[in-house]
N, C-alpha and C positions, 0 to 999 in steps of 0.2 A: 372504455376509453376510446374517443372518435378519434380519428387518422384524418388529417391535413397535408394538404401539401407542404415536403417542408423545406426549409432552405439548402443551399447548394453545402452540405457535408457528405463527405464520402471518406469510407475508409478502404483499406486494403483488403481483399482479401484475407479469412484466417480460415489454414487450415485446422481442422477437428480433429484429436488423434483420442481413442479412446483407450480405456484403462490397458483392454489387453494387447495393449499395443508393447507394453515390454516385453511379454512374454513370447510375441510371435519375435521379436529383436533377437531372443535369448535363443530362442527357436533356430533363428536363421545362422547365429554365431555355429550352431551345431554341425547346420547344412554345410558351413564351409571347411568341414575335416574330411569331404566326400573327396572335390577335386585335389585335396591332399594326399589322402590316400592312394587316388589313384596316379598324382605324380610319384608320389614312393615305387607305388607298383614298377611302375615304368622306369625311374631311372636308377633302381638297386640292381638287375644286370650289369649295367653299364659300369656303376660304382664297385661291382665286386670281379670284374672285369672277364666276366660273360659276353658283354658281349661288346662292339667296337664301337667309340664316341665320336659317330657322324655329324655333321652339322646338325641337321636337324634335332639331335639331340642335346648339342651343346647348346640349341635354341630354348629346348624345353628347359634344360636347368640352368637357364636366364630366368626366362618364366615363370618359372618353380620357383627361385629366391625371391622375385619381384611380387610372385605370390604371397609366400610365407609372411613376407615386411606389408603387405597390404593386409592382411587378414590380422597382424599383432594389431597395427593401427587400425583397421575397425572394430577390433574387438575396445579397444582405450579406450575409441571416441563412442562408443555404445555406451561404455561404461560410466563416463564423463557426460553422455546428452543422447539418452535411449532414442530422441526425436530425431537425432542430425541425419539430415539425408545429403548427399552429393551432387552435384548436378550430373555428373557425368559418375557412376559407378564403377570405377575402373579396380577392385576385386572382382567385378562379374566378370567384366572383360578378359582376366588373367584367366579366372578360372575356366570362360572357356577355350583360349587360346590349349590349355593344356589338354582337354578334351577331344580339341580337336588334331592335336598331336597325336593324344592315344590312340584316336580312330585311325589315323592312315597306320600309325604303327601295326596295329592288330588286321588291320586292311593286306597290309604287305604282307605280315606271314601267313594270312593264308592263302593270298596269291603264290609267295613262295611253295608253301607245301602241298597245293594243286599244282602245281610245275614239277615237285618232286615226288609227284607221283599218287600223293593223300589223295580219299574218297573226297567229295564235294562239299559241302558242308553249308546251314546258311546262318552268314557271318552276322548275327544278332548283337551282340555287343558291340562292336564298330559303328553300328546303323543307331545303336542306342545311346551311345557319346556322342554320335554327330547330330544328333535329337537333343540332346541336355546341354549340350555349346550353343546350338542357336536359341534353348530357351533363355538362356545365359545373356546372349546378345542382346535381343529384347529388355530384359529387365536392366540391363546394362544403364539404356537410354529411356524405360520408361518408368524405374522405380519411385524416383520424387515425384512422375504423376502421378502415377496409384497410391502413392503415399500419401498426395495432398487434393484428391475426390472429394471427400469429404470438409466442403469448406463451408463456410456464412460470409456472407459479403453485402456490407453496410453501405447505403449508395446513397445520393439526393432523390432519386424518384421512391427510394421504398427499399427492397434487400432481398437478395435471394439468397437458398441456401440447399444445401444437398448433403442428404444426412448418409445415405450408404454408397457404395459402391459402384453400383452402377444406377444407370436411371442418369433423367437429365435434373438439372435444377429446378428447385421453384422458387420462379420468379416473380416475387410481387410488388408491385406499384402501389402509390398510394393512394391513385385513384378508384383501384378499387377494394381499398380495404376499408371493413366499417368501424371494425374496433378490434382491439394486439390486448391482450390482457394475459397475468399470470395462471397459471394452471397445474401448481404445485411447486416444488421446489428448484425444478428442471425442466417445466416446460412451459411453454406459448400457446395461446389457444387464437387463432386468427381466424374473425367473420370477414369476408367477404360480403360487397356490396348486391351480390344474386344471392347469397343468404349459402353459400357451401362456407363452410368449416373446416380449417386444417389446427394438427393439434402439431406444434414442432415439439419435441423431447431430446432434450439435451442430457438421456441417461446414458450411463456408461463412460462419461467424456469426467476425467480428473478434475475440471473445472466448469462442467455444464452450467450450476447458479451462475456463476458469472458470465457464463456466453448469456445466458436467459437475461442475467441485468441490463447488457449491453445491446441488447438488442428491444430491449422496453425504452432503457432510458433517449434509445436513438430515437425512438415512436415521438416520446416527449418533447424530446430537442425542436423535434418537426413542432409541434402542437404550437410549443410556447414560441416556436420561429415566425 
């Protein structure tokens, strides 16, 4: 199939989500009985009236409740669309505000109990919540992009597309492509007009055939344009 210039259609981006993508969903549902937990940890003193409810801890079981109601409704909306991503993640965000509570918490008594007198000790869990809040942070604000890496993107010069992770796009034009032909059920096999070959495979994707159709018949559109 020869490749022409073709007329000015262009589509939107589409992100690729592949099969196991529910299972890491299901996965991640898991990770969030971690910062749970360790809100329990932290505010059952205080609920069984051990120890005295300072502000900062009537901040964390603010926190804590706005957690508990974000994690019910991500779990829904997982349930409802394994795909749905948020722009702004705001369970990550709880969960590490609460992390980061735990750390000064555990920060302070063992400040306190070197002041009363305790051998020194080095405060490793403090250091490793206030480690796991800011990886918190981050995915907070960059989960729908790692989420949506892997995209195909249908343009007027030709279409680029980026099947894993990392890596950048490949991006190609239509000038120099020689011919887009199928290559099984789920993949493209593209010559280039220096004679290199790339094979795209749309395995593992729920709907690979159909990425594969949509990106031929785009070839076409051009041709007969």
């Amino acid at each position: 199939m020869n490749a022409a210039i073709p007329p000015s259609n262009t589509e939107e981006p589409t992100a690729l989500v592949r099969r196991r993508h529910t299972r890491r969903q299901f996965a991640k549902t898991l990770g969030y009985l971690g910062p749970a937990l360790v809100l329990v940890g932290g505010v059952a003193p205080v609920l069984a009236g051990n120890e005295p409810l300072t502000v900062l801890r009537a901040v964390e079981l603010l926190v804590g409740a706005a957690y508990l109601v974000l994690m019910l409704r991500k779990i829904w909306q997982l349930r409802l669309n394994p795909f749905h991503q948020s722009t702004v993640a705001w369970l990550e965000l709880a969960a590490a505000a609460i992390l980061a509570i735990e750390s000064y918490h555990l920060w302070h008594r063992y400040h306190e109990a070197e002041l009363a007198g305790a051998p020194p000790q080095l405060p490793v869990l403090p250091w490793l919540y206030a480690a796991v809040a800011g990886v918190y942070v981050v995915l907070a604000f960059r989960m729908r992009q790692l989420a949506t890496r892997q995209v195909v993107h249908l343009h007027a010069e030709g279409f680029a597309v980026r099947m894993g992770q990392a890596g950048q796009a490949h991006n190609l034009r239509w000038a120099d492509i020689a011919t887009v032909e199928a290559a099984g059920a789920t993949s493209v096999l593209v010559r280039r007009t220096n004679g290199q070959e790339h094979r795209i495979a749309f395995d593992g994707l729920p709907d690979g055939q159909a990425h594969r159709d949509r990106l031929l018949a785009h070839l076409r559109k051009s041709m007969n344009g």
